[in-house]
MDAnalysis code that builds the backbone (N, CA, C; Angstrom):
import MDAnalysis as mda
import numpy as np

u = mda.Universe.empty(561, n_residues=187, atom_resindex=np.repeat(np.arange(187), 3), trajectory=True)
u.add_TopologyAttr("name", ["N", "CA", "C"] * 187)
u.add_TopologyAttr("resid", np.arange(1, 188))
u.add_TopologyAttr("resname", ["UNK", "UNK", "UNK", "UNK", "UNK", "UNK", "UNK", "UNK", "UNK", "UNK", "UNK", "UNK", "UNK", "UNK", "UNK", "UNK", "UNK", "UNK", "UNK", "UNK", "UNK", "UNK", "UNK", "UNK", "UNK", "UNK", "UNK", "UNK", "UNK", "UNK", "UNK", "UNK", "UNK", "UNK", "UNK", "UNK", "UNK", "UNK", "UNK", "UNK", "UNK", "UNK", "UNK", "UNK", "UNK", "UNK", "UNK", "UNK", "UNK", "UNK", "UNK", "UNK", "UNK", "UNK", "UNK", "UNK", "UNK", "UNK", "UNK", "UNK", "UNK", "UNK", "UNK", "UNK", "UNK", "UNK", "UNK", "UNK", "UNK", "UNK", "UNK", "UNK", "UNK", "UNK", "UNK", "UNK", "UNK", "UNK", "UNK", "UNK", "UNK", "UNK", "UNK", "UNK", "UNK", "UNK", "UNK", "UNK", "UNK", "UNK", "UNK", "UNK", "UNK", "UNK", "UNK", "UNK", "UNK", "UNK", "UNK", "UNK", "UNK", "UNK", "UNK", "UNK", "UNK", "UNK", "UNK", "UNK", "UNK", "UNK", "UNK", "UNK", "UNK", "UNK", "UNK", "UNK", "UNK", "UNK", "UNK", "UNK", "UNK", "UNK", "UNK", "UNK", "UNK", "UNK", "UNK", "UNK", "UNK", "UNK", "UNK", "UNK", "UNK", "UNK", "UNK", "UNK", "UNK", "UNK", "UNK", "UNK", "UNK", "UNK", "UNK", "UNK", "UNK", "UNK", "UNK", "UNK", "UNK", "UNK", "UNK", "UNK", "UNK", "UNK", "UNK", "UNK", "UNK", "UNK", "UNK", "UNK", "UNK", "UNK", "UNK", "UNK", "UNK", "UNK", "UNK", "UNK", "UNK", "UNK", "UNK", "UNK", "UNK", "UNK", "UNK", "UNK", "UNK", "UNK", "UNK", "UNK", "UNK", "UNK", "UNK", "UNK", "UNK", "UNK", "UNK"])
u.atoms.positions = np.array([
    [87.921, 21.624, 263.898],
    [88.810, 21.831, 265.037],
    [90.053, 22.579, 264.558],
    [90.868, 23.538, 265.433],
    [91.868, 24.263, 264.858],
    [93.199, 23.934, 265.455],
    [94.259, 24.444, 264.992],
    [95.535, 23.613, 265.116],
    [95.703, 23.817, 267.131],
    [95.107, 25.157, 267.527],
    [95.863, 25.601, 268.274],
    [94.848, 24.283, 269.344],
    [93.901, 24.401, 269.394],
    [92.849, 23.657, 270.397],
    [93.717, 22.057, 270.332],
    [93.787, 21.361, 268.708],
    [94.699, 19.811, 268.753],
    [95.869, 20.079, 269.548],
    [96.800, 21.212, 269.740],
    [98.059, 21.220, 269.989],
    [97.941, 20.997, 271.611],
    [96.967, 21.911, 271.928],
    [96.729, 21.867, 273.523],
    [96.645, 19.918, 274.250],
    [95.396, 19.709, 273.603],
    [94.997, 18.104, 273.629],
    [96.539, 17.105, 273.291],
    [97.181, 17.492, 272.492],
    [98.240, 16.429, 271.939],
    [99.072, 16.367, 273.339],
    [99.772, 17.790, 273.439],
    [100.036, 18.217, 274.808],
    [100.282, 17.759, 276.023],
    [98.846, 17.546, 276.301],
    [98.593, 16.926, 277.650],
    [98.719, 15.337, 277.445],
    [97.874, 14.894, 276.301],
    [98.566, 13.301, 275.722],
    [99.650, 12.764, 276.052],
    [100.649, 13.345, 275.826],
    [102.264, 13.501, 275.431],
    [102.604, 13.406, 276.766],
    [101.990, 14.236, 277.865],
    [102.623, 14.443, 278.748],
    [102.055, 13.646, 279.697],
    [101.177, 13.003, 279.864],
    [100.612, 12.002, 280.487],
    [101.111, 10.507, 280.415],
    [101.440, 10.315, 279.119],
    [101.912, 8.985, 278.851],
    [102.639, 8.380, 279.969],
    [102.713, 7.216, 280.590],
    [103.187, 6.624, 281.840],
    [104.722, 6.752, 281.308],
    [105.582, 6.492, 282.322],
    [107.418, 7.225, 281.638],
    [107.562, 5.552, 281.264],
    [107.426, 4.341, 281.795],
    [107.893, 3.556, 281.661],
    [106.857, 2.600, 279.956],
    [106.032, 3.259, 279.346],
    [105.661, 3.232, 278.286],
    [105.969, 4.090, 277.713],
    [106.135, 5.093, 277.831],
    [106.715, 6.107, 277.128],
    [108.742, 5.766, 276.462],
    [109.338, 4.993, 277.506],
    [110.832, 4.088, 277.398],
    [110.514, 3.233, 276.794],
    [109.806, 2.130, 276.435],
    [109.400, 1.173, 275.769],
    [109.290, 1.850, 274.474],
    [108.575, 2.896, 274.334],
    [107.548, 3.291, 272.547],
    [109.310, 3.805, 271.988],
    [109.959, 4.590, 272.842],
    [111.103, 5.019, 272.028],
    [112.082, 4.306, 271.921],
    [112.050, 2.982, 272.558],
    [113.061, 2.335, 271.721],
    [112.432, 1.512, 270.774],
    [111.527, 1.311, 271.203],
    [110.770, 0.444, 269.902],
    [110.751, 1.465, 268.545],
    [110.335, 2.584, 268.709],
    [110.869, 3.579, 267.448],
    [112.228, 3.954, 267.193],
    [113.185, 3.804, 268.007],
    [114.574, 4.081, 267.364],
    [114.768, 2.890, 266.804],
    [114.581, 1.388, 267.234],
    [115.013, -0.127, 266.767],
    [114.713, 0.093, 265.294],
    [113.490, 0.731, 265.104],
    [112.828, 0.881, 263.693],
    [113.394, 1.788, 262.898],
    [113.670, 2.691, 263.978],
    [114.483, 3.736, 262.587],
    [116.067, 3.351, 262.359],
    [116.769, 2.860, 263.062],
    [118.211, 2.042, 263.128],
    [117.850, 0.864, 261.799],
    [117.161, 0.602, 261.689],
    [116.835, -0.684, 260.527],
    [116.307, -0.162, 259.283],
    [116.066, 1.073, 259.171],
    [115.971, 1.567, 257.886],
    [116.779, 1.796, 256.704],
    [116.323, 1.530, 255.536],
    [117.648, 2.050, 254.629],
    [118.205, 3.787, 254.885],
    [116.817, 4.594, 255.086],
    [117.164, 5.951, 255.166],
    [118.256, 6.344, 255.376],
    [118.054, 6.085, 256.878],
    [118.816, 6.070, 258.037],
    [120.573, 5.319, 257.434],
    [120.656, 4.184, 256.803],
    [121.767, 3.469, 256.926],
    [122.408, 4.205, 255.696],
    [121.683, 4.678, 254.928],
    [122.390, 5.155, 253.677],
    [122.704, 6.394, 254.193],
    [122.324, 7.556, 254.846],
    [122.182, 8.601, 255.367],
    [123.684, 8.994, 255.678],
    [124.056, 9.934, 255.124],
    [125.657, 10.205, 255.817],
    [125.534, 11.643, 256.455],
    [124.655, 12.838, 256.380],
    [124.462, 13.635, 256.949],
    [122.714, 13.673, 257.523],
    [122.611, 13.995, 258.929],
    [121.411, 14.062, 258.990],
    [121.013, 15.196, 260.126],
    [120.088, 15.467, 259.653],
    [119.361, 16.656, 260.730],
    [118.253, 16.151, 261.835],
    [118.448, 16.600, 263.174],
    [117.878, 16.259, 264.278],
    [117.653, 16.977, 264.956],
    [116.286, 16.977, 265.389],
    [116.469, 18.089, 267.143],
    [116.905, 17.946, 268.068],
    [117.732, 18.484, 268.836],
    [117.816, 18.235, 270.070],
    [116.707, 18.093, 271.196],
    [115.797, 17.156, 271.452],
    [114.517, 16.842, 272.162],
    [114.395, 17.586, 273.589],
    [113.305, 17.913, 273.633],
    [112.699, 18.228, 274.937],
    [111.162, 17.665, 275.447],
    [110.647, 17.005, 276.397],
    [109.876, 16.585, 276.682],
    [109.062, 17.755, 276.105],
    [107.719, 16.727, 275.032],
    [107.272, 15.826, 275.286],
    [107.692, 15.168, 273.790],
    [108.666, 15.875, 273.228],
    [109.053, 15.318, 272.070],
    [109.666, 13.645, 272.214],
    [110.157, 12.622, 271.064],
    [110.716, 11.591, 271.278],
    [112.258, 11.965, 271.374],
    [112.487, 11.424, 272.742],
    [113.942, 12.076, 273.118],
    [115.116, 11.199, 271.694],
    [116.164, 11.969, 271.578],
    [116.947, 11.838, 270.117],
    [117.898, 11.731, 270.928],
    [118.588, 11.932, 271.953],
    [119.933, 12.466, 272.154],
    [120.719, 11.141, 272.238],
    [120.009, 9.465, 271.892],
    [120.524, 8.836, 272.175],
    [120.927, 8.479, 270.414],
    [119.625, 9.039, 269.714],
    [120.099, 8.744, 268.417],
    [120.918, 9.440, 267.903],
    [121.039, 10.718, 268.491],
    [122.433, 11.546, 268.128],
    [123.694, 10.649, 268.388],
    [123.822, 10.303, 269.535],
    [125.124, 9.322, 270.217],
    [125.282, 8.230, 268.946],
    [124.238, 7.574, 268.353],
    [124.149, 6.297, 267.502],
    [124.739, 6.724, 266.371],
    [124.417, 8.106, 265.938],
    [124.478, 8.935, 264.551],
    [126.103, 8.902, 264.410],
    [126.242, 9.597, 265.659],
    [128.298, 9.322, 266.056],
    [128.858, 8.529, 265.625],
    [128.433, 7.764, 266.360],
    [128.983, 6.234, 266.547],
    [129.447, 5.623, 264.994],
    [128.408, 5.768, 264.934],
    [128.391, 5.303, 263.286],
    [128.694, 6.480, 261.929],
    [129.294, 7.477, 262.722],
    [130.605, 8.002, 261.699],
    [129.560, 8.976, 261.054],
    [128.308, 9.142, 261.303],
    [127.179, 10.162, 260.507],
    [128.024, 11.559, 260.853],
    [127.371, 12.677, 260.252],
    [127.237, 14.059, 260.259],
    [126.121, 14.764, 260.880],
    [125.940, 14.988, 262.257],
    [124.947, 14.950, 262.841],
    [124.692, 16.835, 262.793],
    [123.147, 16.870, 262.402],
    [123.222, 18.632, 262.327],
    [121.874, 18.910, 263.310],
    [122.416, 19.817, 263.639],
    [121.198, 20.640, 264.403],
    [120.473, 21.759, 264.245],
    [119.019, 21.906, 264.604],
    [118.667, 22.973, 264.205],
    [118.762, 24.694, 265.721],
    [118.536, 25.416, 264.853],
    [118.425, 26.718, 265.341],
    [117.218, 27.621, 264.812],
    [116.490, 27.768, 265.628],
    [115.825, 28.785, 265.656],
    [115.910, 30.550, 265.357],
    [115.414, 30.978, 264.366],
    [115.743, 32.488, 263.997],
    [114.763, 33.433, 264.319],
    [114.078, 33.208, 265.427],
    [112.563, 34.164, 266.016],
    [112.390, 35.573, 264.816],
    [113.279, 36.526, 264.748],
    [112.976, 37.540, 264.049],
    [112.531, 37.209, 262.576],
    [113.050, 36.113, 261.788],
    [112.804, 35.395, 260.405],
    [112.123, 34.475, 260.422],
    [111.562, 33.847, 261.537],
    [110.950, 32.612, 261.700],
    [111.545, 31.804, 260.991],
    [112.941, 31.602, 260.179],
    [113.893, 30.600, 259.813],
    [114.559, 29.574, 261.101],
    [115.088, 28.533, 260.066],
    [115.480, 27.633, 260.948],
    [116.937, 27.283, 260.278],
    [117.942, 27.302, 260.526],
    [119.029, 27.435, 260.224],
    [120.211, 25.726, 261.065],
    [120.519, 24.956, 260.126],
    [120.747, 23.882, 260.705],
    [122.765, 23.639, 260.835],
    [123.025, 23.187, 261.532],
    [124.502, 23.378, 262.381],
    [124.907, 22.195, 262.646],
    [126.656, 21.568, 262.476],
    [126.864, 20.546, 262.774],
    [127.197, 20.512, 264.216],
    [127.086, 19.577, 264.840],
    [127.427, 19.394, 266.044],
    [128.515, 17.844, 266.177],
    [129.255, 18.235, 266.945],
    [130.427, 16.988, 267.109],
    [129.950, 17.061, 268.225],
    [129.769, 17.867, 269.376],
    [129.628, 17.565, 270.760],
    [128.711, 18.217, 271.407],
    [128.257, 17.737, 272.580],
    [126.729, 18.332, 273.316],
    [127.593, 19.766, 273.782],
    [128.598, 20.000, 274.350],
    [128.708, 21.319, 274.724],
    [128.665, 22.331, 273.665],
    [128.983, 21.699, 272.274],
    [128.143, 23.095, 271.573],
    [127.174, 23.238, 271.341],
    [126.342, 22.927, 272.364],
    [124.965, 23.474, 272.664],
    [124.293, 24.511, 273.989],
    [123.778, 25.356, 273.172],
    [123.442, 26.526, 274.178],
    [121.701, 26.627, 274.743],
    [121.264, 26.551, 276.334],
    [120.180, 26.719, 276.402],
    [119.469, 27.911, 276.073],
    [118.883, 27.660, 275.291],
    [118.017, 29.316, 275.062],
    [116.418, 29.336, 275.405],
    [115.693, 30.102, 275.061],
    [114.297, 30.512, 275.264],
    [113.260, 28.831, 275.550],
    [112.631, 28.802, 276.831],
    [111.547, 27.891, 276.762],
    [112.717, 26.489, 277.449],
    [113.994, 26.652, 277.725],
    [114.827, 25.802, 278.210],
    [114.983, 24.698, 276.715],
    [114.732, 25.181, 275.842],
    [115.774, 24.358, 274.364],
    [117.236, 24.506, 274.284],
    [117.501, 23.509, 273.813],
    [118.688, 23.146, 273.589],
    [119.061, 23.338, 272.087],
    [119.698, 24.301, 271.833],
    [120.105, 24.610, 270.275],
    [121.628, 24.718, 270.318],
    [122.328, 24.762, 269.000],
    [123.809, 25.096, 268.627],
    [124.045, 26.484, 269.087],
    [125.304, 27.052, 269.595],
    [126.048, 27.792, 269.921],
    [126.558, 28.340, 268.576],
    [125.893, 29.297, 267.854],
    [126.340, 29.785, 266.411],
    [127.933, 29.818, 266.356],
    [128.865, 30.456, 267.684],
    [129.653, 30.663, 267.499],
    [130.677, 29.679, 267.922],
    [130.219, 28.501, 268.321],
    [130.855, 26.917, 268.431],
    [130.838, 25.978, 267.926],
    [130.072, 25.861, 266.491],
    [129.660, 25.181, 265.118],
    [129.582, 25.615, 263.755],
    [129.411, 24.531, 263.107],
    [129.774, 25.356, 261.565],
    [128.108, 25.400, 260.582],
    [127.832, 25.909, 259.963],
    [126.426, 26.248, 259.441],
    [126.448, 25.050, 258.112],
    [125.224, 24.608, 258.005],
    [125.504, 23.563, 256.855],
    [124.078, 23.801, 256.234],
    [124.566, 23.979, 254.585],
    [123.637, 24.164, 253.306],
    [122.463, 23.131, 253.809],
    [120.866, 23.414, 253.160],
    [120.244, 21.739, 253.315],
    [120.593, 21.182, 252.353],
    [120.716, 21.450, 251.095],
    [121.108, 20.406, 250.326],
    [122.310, 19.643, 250.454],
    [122.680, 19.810, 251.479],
    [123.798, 18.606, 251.908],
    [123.591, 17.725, 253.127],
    [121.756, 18.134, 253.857],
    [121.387, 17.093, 254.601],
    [120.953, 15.843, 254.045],
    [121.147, 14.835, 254.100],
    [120.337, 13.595, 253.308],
    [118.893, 13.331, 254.183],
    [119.064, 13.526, 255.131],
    [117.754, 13.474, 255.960],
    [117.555, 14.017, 257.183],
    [115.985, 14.674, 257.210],
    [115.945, 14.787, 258.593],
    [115.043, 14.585, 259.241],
    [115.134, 14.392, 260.825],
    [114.003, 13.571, 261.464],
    [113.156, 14.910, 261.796],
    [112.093, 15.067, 261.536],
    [111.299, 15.785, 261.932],
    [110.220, 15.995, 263.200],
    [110.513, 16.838, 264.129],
    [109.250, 17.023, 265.214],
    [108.355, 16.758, 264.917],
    [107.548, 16.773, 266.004],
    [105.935, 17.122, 265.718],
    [105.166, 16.649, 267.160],
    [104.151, 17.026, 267.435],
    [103.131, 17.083, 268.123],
    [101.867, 15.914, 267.525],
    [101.811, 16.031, 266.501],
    [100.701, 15.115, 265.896],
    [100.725, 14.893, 264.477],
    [100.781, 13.529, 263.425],
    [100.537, 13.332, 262.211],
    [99.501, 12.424, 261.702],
    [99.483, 12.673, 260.564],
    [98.207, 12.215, 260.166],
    [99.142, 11.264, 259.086],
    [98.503, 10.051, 258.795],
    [98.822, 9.197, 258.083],
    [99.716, 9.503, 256.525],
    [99.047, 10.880, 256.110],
    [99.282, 11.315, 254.485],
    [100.548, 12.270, 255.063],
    [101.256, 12.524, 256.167],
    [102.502, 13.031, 256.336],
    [102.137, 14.297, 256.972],
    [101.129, 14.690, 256.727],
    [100.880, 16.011, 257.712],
    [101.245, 16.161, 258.797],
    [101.652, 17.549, 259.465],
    [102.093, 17.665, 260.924],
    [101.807, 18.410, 261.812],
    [101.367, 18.375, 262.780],
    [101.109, 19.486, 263.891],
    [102.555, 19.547, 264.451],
    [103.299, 20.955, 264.396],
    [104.168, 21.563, 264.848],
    [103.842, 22.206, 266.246],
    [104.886, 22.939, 266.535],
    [104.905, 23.557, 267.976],
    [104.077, 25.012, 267.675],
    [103.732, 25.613, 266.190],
    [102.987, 26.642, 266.431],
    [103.726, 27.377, 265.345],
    [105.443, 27.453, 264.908],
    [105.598, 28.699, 264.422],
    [106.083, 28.042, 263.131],
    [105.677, 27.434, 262.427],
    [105.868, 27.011, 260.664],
    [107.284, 26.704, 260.318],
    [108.431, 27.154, 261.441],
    [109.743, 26.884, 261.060],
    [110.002, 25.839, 260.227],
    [109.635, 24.534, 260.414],
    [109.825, 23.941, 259.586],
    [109.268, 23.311, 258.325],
    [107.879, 23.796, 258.138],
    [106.980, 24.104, 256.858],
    [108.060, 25.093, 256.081],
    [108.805, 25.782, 256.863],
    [109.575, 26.703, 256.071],
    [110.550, 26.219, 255.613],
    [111.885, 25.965, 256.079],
    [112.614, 24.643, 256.028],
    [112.527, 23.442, 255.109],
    [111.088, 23.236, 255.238],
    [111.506, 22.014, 254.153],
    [110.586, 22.010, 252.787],
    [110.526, 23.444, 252.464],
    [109.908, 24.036, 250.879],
    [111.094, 23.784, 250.224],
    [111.074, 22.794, 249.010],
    [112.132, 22.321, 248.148],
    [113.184, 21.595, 248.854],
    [112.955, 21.610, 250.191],
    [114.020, 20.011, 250.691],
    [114.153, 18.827, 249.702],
    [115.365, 18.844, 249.463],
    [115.883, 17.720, 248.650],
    [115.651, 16.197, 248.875],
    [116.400, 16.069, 250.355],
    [116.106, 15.216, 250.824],
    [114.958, 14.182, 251.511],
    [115.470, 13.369, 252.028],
    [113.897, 12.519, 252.164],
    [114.109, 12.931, 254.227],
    [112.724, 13.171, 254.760],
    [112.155, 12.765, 255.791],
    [111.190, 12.349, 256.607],
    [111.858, 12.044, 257.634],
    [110.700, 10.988, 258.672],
    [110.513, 11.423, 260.061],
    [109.312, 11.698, 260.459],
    [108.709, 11.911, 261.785],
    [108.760, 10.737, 262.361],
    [109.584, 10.696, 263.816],
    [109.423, 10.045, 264.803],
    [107.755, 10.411, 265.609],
    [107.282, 9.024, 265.403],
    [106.438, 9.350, 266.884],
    [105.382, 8.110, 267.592],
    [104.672, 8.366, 268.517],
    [104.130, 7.125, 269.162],
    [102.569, 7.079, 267.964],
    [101.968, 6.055, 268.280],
    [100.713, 5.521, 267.694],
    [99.689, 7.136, 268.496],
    [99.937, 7.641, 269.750],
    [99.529, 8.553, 270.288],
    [99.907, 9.802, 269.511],
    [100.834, 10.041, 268.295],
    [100.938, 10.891, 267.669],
    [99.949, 11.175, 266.603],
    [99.697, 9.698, 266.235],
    [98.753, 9.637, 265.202],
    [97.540, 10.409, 265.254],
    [97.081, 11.264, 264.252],
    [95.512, 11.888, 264.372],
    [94.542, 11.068, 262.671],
    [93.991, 11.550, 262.889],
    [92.891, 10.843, 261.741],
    [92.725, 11.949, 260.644],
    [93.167, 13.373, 261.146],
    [93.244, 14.360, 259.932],
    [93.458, 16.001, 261.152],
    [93.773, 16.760, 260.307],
    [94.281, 18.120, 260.920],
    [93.864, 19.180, 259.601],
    [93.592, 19.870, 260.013],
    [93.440, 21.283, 259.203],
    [94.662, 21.626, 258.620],
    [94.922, 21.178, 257.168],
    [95.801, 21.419, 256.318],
    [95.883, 22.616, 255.410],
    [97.102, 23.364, 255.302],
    [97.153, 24.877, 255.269],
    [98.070, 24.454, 254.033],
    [98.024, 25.700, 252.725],
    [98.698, 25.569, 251.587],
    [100.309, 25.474, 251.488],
    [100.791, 26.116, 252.950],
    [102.159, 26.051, 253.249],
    [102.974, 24.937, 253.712],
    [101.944, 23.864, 254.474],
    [102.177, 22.510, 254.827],
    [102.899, 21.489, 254.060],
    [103.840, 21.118, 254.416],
    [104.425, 20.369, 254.074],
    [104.868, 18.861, 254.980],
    [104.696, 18.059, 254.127],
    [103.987, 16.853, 254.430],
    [105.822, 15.812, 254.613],
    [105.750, 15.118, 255.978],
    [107.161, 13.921, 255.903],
    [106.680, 13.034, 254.807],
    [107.945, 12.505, 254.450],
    [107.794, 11.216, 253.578],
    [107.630, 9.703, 254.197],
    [107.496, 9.832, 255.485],
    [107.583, 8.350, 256.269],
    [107.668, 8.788, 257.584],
    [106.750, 8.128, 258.506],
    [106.985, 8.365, 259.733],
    [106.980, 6.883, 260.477],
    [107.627, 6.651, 261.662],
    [108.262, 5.669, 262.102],
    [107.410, 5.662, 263.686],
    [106.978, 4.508, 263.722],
    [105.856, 5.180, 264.853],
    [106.642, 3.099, 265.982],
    [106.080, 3.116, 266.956],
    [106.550, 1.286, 267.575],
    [106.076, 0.520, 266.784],
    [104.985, 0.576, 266.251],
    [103.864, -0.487, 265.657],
    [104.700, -0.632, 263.584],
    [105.490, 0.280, 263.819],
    [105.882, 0.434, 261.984],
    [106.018, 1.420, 261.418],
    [106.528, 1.183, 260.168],
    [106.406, 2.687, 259.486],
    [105.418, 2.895, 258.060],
    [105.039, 4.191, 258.758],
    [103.972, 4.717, 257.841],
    [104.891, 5.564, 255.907],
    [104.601, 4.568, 255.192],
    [104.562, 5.406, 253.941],
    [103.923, 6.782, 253.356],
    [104.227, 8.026, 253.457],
    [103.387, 9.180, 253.622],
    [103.237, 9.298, 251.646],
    [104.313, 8.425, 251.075],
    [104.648, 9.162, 249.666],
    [103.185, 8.925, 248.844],
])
């Protein structure tokens, strides 16, 4: 089976899920990721800004605040297929762009090295137990996290889970993913 045919299927998965199980699975996965050492040791961290059918963050951004973190965001570089990550203090420096995402306003935030993220939560569409990931399609962050220093973890439901995916030499695998039921050790 090929990435693009799983991505379609995950997709509709994702988007089917009843909303009021779908509110249940994500707090049961933020409770889990709030109780991690990662997370508690973590003083800078990288996040997406979520869009259905991803696990919405914007509340763990608020938490990240709260608790005095360094919250960074990513940006998209279409012509480089880079991904370029940005601090954010506040939702208005965020600009809607292509596909209705929510990214940093280059010129309303400050650009931050990765080696000064301690962690970041990673997207995805679908993982497989050993850390593998089905992305949205364009490797940004296979790219991104070649020699990432830091440690990360995919948020996602038990419905994220696959049993295996067509693994490509560029793939790069989370170190832990945080699903309602627990967290998966990828190391």
């Amino acid at each position: 089976m090929n990435k693009k045919k799983i991505r379609i299927e995950q997709l509709e998965t994702l988007h089917n899920l009843d909303y009021l199980v779908r509110e249940q699975k994500e707090y049961l996965v933020s409770r889990k990721l709030f109780q991690m050492s990662e997370w508690n040791k973590a003083d800078t961290i990288g996040i997406t800004v979520s869009k259905q059918p991803e696990i919405h963050t914007w509340e763990m951004i608020k938490r990240a605040w709260e608790e005095g973190k360094t919250v960074c965001v990513p940006k998209c570089i279409p012509k480089t297929k880079e991904l370029h990550f940005y601090v954010l203090t506040s939702f208005t420096q965020l600009e809607k762009v292509y596909y209705d995402l929510y990214e940093p306003n280059p010129d309303k935030v400050s650009f931050i090295d990765k080696k000064k993220l301690d962690l970041i939560l990673v997207p995805g569409l679908g993982f497989t137990k050993e850390g593998f990931r089905l992305g949205f399609g364009g490797g940004y962050y296979d790219r991104y996290l070649e020699n990432f220093p830091g440690c990360t973890i995919a948020l996602a439901f038990s419905e994220h889970l696959l049993k295996e995916l067509p693994v490509e030499p560029f793939d790069v695998p989370v170190n832990k993913i945080v699903t309602e039921d627990g967290v998966i050790n990828c190391e």
